[in-house]
N, C-alpha and C positions, 0 to 999 in steps of 0.2 A: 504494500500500500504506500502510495507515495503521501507522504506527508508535511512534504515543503511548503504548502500553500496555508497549515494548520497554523494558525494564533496563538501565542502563548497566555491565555490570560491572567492564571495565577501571578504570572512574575509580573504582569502591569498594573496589577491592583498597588494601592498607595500603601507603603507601610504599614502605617496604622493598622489597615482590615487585615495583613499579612498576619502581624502582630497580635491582631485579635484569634484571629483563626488560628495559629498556632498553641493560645493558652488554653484549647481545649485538650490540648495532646500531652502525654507522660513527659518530662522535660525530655526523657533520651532519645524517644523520637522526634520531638520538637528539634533535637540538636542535630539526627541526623537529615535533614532539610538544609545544612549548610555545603551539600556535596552537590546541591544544585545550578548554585551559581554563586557569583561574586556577591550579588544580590543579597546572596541567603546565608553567606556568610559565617555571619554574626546576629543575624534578624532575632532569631532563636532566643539572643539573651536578653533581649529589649522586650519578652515578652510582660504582660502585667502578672500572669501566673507561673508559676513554679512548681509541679510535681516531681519532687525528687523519693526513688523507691528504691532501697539497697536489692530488696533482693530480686530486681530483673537484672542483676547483675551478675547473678549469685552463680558460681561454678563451682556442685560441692566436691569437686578436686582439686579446685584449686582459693579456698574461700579466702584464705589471707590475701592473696595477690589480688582477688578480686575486690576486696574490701578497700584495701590501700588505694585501686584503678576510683574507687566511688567516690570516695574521699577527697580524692587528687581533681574530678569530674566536679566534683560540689565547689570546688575552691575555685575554678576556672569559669565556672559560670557567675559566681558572685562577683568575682573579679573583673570579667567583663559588663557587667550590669551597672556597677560603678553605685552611684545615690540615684539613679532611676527609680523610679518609683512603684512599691508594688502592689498588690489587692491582695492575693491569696499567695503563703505559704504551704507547703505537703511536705514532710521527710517522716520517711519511713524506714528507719535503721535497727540493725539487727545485733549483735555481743560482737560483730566485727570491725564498729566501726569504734574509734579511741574517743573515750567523753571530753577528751582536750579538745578535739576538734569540732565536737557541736555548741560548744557554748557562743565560740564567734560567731557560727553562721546564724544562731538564734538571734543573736545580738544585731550581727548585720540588717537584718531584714524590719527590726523593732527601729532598729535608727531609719530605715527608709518609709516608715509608715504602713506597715504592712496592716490590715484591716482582717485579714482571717486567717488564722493558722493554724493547722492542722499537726500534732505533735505524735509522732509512735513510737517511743524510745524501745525498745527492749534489749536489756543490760541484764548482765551476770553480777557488775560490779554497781555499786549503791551510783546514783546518779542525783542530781538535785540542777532545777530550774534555775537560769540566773532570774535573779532578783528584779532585773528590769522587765522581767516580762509581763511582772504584778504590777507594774508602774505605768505600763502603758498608755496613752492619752489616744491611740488609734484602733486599737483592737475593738471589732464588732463582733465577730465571735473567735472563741478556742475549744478549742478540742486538744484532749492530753490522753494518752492512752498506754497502757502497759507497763507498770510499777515504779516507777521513778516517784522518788519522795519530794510531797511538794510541802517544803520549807519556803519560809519566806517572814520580813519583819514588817511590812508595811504593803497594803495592796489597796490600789486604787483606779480603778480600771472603767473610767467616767462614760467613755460608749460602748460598751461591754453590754451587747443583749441577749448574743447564745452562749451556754456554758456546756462543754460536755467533755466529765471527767468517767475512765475506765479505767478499773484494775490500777489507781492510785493508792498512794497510801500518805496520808496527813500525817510529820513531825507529832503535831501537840492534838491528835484525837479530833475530838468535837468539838474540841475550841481552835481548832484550822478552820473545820468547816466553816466555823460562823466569822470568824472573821476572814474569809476570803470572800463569802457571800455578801457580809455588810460594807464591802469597799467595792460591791457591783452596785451601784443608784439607780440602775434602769435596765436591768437584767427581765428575760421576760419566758427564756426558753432555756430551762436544766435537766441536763439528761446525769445521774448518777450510775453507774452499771459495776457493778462486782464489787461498791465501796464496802470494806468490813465493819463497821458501825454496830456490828452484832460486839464489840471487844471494847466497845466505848463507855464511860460511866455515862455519857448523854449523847443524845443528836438532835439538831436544831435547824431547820431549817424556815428561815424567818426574810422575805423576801416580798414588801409589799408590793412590788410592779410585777411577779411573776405572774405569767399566765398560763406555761404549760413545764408540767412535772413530771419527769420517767426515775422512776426508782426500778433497781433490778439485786438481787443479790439472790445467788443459788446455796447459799450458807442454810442449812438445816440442824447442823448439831446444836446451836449456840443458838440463843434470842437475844435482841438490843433490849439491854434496861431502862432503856425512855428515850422514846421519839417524840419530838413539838415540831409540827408542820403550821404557821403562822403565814399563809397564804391568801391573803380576804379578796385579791383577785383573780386567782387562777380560775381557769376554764375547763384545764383538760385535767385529766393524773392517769397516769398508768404507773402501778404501785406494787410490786414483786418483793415480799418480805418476809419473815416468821412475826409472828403475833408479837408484840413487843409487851414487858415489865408493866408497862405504864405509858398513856400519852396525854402529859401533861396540860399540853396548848394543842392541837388543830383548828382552824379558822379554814374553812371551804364555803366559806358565804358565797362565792361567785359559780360556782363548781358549776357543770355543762355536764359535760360527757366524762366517764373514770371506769376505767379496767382495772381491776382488784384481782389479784392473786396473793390471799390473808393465807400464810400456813401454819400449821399446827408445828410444834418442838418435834423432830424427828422423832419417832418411839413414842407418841404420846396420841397417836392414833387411837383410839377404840376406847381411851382411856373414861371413867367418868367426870361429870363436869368438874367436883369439887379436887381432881389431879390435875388439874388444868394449869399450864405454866401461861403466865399471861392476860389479859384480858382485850378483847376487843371492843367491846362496846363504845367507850368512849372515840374510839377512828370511825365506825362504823355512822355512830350517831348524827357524824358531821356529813356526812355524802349526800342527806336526805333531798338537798336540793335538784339531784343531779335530773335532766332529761333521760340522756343514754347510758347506760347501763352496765357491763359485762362483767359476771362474778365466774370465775374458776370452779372449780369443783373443791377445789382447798379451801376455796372461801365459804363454800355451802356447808364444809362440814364445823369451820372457824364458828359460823352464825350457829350451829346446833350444841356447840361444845362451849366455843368461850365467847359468849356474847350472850350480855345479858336480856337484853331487848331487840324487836329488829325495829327501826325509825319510821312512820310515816311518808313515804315518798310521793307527795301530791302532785310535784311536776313530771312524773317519771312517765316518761311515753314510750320508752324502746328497752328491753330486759333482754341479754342473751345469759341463757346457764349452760356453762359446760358438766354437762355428764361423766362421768367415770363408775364402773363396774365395783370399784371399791368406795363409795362414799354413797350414802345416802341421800333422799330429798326430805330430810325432815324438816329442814327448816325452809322448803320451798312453799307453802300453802302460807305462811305467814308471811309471805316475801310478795304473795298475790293480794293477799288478801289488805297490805299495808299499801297497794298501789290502784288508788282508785282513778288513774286518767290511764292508765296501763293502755297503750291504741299495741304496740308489737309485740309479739314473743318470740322469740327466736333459741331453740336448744341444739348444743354442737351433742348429738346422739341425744339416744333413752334408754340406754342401760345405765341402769343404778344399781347400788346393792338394795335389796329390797328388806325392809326392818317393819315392825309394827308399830313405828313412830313416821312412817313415814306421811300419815296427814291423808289427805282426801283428793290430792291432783293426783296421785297416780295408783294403781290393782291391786300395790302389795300387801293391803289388808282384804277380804273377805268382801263382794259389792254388797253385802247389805250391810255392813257395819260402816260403810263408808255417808258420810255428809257432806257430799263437794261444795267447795265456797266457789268451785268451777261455774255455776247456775248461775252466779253473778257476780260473774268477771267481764269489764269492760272490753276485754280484748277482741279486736278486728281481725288482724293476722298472725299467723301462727308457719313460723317457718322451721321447719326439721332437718338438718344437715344431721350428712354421714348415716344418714339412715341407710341400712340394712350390712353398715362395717363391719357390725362382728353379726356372722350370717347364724350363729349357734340359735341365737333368740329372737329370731325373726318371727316367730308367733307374739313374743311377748310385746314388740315393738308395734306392728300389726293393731293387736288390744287397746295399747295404750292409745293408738291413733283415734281408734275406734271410740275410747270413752273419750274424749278429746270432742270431736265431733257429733255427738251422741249428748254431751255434758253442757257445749257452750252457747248461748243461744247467740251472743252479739257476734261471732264470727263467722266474718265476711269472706275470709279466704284460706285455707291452708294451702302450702308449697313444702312437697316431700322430695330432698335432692336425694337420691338413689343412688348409692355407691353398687353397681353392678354392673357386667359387662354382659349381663342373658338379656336379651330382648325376650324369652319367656319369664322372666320375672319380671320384667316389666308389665309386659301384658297381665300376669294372674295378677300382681299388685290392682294394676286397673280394676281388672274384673270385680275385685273384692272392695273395692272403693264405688265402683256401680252399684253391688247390689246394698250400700249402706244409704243410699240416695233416700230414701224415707222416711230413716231412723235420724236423719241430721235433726240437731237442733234449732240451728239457723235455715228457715225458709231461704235466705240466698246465699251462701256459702257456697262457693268455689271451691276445689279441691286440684290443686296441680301436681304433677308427677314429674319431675325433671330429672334425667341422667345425660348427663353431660360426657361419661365416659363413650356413650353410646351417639348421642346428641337426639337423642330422642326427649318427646314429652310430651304428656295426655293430659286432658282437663276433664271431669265432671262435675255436673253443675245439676242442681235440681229439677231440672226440666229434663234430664235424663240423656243432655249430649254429651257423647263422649268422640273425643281428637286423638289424631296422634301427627 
């Protein structure tokens, strides 16, 4: 193909968009764009972003030599970049690279104004933050990730809105956390992930411009002996924790939408209430505001073991429960019955362990012993994921649909997503949702069947049509 008459456009575009377009790319291919032309040179180091990542560099035969080449690479780009000016920092360094050498480049990038950086240390040998990075007058968000001790004597970080630390560890405990957070003034988005705070005499997170909260920690042996979340603006929370000692302060006056994953003390399963490490009530009490809803299965069994009360939820219009084969729904009929604007339900599966505590929504007591608060329940739709995942108790799942529709008169819709790959189990599903078309409670109630492994999906509806 002759292609002498072809236009080069990239290379006529004006710096600037070169520039732009290159800060979407890993630095090392950004860099290799200088074998293009005279052009391109150098364009690479003029960009406003920087991802630097040890290990695309990484030869596990030859890691030292490799390590040194990244090092050597990180220094040649700063060097050429000069006091340019940048947006977003990335380094992603591995036990190869020598802590002498990241503290200038951190440093470099804070004296150029850097607005967002992204920090991944992972070190064999103790590492600590320089000091200016708490100082900062430009940073809008950080991210710090993978054990590096963050020490520090003064932090004041005045356009600081995202915060997201992982797998850190705080010098002085709880008293880091709280003051690294009261020298954020307009902090709005805190992600904490794998912080140990379970080893703290306290935690406190007290933030009145927050608005969205992600707690995470997989810690199960250990529980935090007091957690205060002093939050009167936030909106969202998604909250990953063991039931804590005590929670002296919560404020979720603002609260929206919250994903709760409350766990019990590893081994304290099954226990009775009065063995209970913990209590929840008081975290629990504050949520009551929320719309949207999603409790765990750890939380379901949190509310039946160590929570004293369950709250009033008047604004609560969307509730998802996740299911598990070992945890009960005893405290699910109080969780309905406390939610009188309830318009969605939504359950990730319907295997439960089945107890004689388990209340009036679902079979596992005897149907004439049963007194559903189902009869009036405001709910509209009812969606069922992961239905028929564990195919053992495909009857039992079946039943419960059946008193579900059978039980509710306000519901307008059910959507059953089918984990199956038989287009005959789809079909007997249907059939068996046909011949309930009488028995429904709700005169207009819809009934959908979607499997999406298949892409198939059936509707019945009280007039007796059935789709696919």
């Amino acid at each position: 193909m002759d292609l002498s008459g072809c236009r080069d456009i990239i290379s006529s575009l004006p710096e600037a968009i070169s520039c732009h377009i290159l800060s979407f790319l890993p630095t090392k291919e950004a860099a290799s764009t200088s074998v293009l032309s005279k052009k391109w040179r150098y364009l690479f180091a003029f960009v406003p972003n920087l991802d630097l990542d040890e290990s695309v560099y990484l030869n596990p035969e030859n890691e030292t030599e490799v390590s040194s080449s990244f090092m050597d690479f990180v220094d040649r780009v700063l060097a050429l970049q000069g006091n340019s000016p940048l947006h977003k920092f990335s380094l992603k360094i591995g036990d190869g690279v020598e802590p002498d050498r990241i503290i200038p480049w951190i440093n470099n990038v804070l004296e150029r104004g850097v607005s967002d950086l992204d920090l991944h240390v992972y070190l064999e040998t103790e590492f600590v933050f320089p000091s200016e990075m708490f100082l900062s007058k430009t940073l809008v968000r950080l991210k710090l990730m993978l054990y590096p001790l963050l020490e520090f004597e003064d932090v004041y970080l005045p356009k600081l809105k995202t915060l997201y630390i992982d797998s850190c560890y705080f010098e002085k405990y709880g008293i880091g956390l709280t003051k690294l957070l009261s020298g954020c003034p307009i902090l709005e988005d805190l992600v904490l992930d794998d912080i140990p705070w379970c080893t703290w005499d306290f935690a406190s997170v007290s933030v009145p411009t927050l608005k969205r909260l992600t707690f995470s920690t997989q810690v199960r042996d250990e529980f935090p002996k007091s957690v205060s979340i002093d939050t009167p603006n936030l909106v969202y929370l998604k909250f990953t924790d063991t039931v804590a000692g005590k929670y002296p302060k919560v404020n979720f006056d603002s609260l929206v939408e919250a994903h709760i994953d409350l766990r019990l003390l590893q081994g304290h399963q099954g226990y009775g209430e009065n063995d209970m490490v913990g209590n929840a009530t008081d975290f629990i009490m504050r949520i009551c505001n929320v719309k949207t809803l999603y409790l765990s299965s750890n939380t379901l069994q949190v509310l039946t073991y160590s929570c004293d009360a369950i709250p009033i939820f008047n604004n609560l219009t969307h509730l998802t429960i996740e299911s598990n084969p070992e945890v009960g729904w005893q405290s699910l009929p109080g969780l309905l019955k406390n939610s009188p604007n309830l318009e969605t339900l939504i359950f990730q599966g319907l295997i439960h362990k089945a107890t004689d505590k388990c209340g009036d929504v679902c079979l596992c007591k005897p149907r004439e012993e049963i007194r559903s608060c189902l009869a009036s329940s405001p709910v509209k739709v009812i969606k069922i994921l992961k239905f028929g995942e564990i195919s053992d108790d495909m009857e039992k799942q079946r039943e419960q649909i059946k008193y579900f529709l059978e039980t509710m008169p306000n519901l307008e819709k059910m959507i059953l997503y089918y984990n199956t790959t038989s287009v005959e189990d789809v079909t007997e599903v249907s059939s068996r949702l046909q011949r309930l078309v009488s028995k429904l409670a709700s005169s207009t109630c819809i009934v959908q069947l979607i499997s999406d492994n298949l892409s198939l999906s059936s509707t019945v509806s009280t007039n007796g049509l059935l789709c696919f």
